[in-house]
N, C-alpha and C positions, 0 to 999 in steps of 0.2 A: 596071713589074712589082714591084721593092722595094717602092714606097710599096704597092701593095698585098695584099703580103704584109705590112707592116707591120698594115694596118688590120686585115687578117684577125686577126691576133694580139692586137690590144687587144680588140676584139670576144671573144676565147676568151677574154681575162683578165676581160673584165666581166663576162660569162656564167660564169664562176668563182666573184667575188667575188657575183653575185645568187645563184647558188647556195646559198653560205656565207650571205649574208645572210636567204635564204628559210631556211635548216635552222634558224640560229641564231634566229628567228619561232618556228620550229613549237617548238623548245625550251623555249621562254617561253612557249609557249601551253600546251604540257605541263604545265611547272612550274606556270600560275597553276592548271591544271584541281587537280594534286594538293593544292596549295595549299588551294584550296577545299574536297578533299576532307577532309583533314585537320581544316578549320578545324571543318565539318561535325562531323563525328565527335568533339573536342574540346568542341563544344557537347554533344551528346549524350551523353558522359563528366560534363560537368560537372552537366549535370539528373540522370543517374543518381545522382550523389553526394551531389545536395542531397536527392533522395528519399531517399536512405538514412539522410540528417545528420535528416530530419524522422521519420520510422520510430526511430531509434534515441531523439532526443528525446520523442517518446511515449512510447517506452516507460520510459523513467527515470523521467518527468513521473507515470504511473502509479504506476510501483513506488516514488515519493516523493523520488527525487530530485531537489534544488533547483536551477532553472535561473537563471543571472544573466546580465545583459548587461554585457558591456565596454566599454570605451570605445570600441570599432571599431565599434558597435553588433551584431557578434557574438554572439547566445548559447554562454556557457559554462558546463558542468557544474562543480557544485561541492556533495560531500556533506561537510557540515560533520561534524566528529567530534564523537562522545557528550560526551568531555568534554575542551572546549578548554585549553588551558596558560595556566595564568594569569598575569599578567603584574602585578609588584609594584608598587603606584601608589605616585609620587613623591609626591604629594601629600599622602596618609596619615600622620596623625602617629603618632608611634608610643603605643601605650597608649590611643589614642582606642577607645571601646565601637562594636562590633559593629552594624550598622544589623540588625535584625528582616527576616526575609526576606518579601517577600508573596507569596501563592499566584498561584502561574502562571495565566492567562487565555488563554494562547495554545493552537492545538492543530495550531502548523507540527511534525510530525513532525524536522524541525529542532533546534530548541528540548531542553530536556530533556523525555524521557518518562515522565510518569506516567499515573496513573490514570486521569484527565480524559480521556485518549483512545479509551479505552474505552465501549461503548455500551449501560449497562446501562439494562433498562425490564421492567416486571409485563408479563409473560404469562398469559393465561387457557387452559389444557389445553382443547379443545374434543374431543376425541377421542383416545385410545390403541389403537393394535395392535403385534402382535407384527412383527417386521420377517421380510419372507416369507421372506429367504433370511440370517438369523442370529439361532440362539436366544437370544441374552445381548441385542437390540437392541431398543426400543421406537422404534415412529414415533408423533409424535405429530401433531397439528393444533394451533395455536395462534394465539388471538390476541392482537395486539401493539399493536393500537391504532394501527390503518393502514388504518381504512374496510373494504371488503371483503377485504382481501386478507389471508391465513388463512396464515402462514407454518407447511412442514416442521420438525421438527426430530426429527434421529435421537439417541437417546441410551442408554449403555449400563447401563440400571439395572434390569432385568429380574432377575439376581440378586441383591437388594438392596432394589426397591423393587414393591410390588404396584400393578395398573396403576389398582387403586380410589385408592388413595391419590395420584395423580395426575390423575386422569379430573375434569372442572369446577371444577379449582380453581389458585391464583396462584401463580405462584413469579419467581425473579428469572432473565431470561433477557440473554445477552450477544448483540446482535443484528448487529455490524457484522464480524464475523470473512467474510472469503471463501466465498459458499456451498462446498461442499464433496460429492462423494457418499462415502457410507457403505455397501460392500456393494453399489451401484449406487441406492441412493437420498439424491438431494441435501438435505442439511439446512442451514437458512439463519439458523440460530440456535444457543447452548448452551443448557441448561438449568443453574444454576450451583448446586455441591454442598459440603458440606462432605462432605470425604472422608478413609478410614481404610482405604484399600484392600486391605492387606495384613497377615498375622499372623493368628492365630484369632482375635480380634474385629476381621475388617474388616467396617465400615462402611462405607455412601455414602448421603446423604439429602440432599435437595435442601433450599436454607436458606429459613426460616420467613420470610415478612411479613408488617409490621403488617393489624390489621383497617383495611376500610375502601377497600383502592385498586381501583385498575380498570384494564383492558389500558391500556398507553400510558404507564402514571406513572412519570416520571423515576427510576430510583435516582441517588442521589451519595453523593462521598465525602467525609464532615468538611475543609473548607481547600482542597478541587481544585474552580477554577473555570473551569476548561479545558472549550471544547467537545469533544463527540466525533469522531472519524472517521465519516466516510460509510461507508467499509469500511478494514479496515487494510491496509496495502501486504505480502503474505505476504514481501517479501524482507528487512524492513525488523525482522522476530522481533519487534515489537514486544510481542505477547499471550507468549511464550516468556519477554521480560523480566522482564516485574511481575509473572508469574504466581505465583514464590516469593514475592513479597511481599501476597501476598491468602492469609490465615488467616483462621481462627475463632482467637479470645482463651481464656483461663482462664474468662473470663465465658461464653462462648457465643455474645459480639459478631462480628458479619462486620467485617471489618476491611482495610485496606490499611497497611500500615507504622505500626499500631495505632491509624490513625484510624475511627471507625465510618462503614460505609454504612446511609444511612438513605432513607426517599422523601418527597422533599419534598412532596407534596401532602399527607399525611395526619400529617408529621410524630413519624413511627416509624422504632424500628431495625429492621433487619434481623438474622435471628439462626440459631443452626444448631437444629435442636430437641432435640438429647441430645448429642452431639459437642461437646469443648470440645479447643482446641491444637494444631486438625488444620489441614490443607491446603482452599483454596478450589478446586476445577476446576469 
């Protein structure tokens, strides 16, 4: 009768410990399910982040800012400043002359910004009207020397300029700024002026070019051999910067930091037609 009440009792104590040993299973079966789950969801965390690393790199990539790669092969954002610190070369003797600077060739938004970034070319007025919803505004039709396509341009020279003295004929237009709308109509060019805005004799007249060119012909600027932008980065103010530095001369010369624009095809200046010492827009 003991030994069998012994056995009965190892028997409860196995059926115990299989107990414990099935709970301590389902546990671990738990934990891998969460496990999984987590890992799950962690992937998912980590694709949402690379979309958003790739989204935000676009849009820098746009707006011009420079992307580099690291040694982790990494891309890292890096907007270089306007104008880096310079650093005193050991090398340099002292008293040694000044190397002559050459005109920039570049047109990384990077770099320094000039003029070269800009996208000036002859326009032909193909048409002029009033702009339906602002009386100060003219649309025009223009072409640019791009096959058929006839770019808008809204401009405010209605008091100022009559639309004959615009209507079939060239002037210098700025074609790579952001289209933009005006009033609700998008214009995808400037029309560029010597201007006198304010005081009892303001002025604004769009500036003269030589005889001779035809939609499409380059303007440039004396020394800038920089190409243009495709369009400017609006965040990057580039057109805001040089703008103070685009005058008409005592002469009547269009000018950037007193060098002339001229168009290379016909080999003429560009000029304001009565305005001397004013502002370019």
């Amino acid at each position: 009768m003991e030994t069998l009440l012994q056995k009965n009792q190892e028997a409860a104590d196995r059926l115990n410990l299989l107990s414990r040993q099935i709970c301590l299973l389902q546990n671990k079966t738990d934990l891998f399910k969460e496990q999984s789950s987590l890992a799950q969801k962690n992937n998912e965390i980590k694709t949402a982040i690379e979309q958003i690393k790739s989204r935000i790199v676009k849009d820098e990539i746009e707006s011009g800012v420079r992307q580099m790669k690291c040694e982790t092969g990494e891309k890292k954002t890096v907007q270089l400043p306007k104008s880096p610190t310079k650093v005193k070369d050991a090398t340099k003797v002292e008293g040694e002359p000044k190397k002559a600077k050459t005109p920039s060739t570049s047109n990384d938004v990077g770099s320094d910004v000039d003029v070269s970034l800009l996208d000036f070319r002859i326009g032909k007025v193909l048409e002029v009207t009033k702009h339906p919803d602002a009386e100060t505004l003219y649309v025009e039709k223009v072409d640019l020397g791009e096959g058929d396509r006839v770019r808008t341009v809204v401009s405010g020279l209605v008091k100022f300029v009559d639309s004959s003295e615009l209507d079939q004929k060239h002037f210098v237009f700025m074609c790579n700024l952001k289209p933009a709308k005006l009033r609700g109509v998008v214009s995808e060019a400037m029309i560029m002026c010597a201007s006198q805005p304010t005081g009892d004799n303001a002025k604004v007249e769009p500036l003269k070019v030589p005889a001779g060119v035809k939609p499409g012909d380059i303007v440039k600027v004396t020394g800038y051999l920089g190409k243009p932008l495709d369009v400017l980065p609006p965040k990057k103010k580039i057109w805001e910067s040089l703008k103070p530095d685009l005058t008409v001369d005592s002469n009547g010369f269009a000018t950037y930091k007193g060098a002339k624009w001229y168009v290379e095809s016909v080999s003429g200046d560009v000029v304001a037609p009565s305005l001397k010492s004013v502002a370019i827009q």
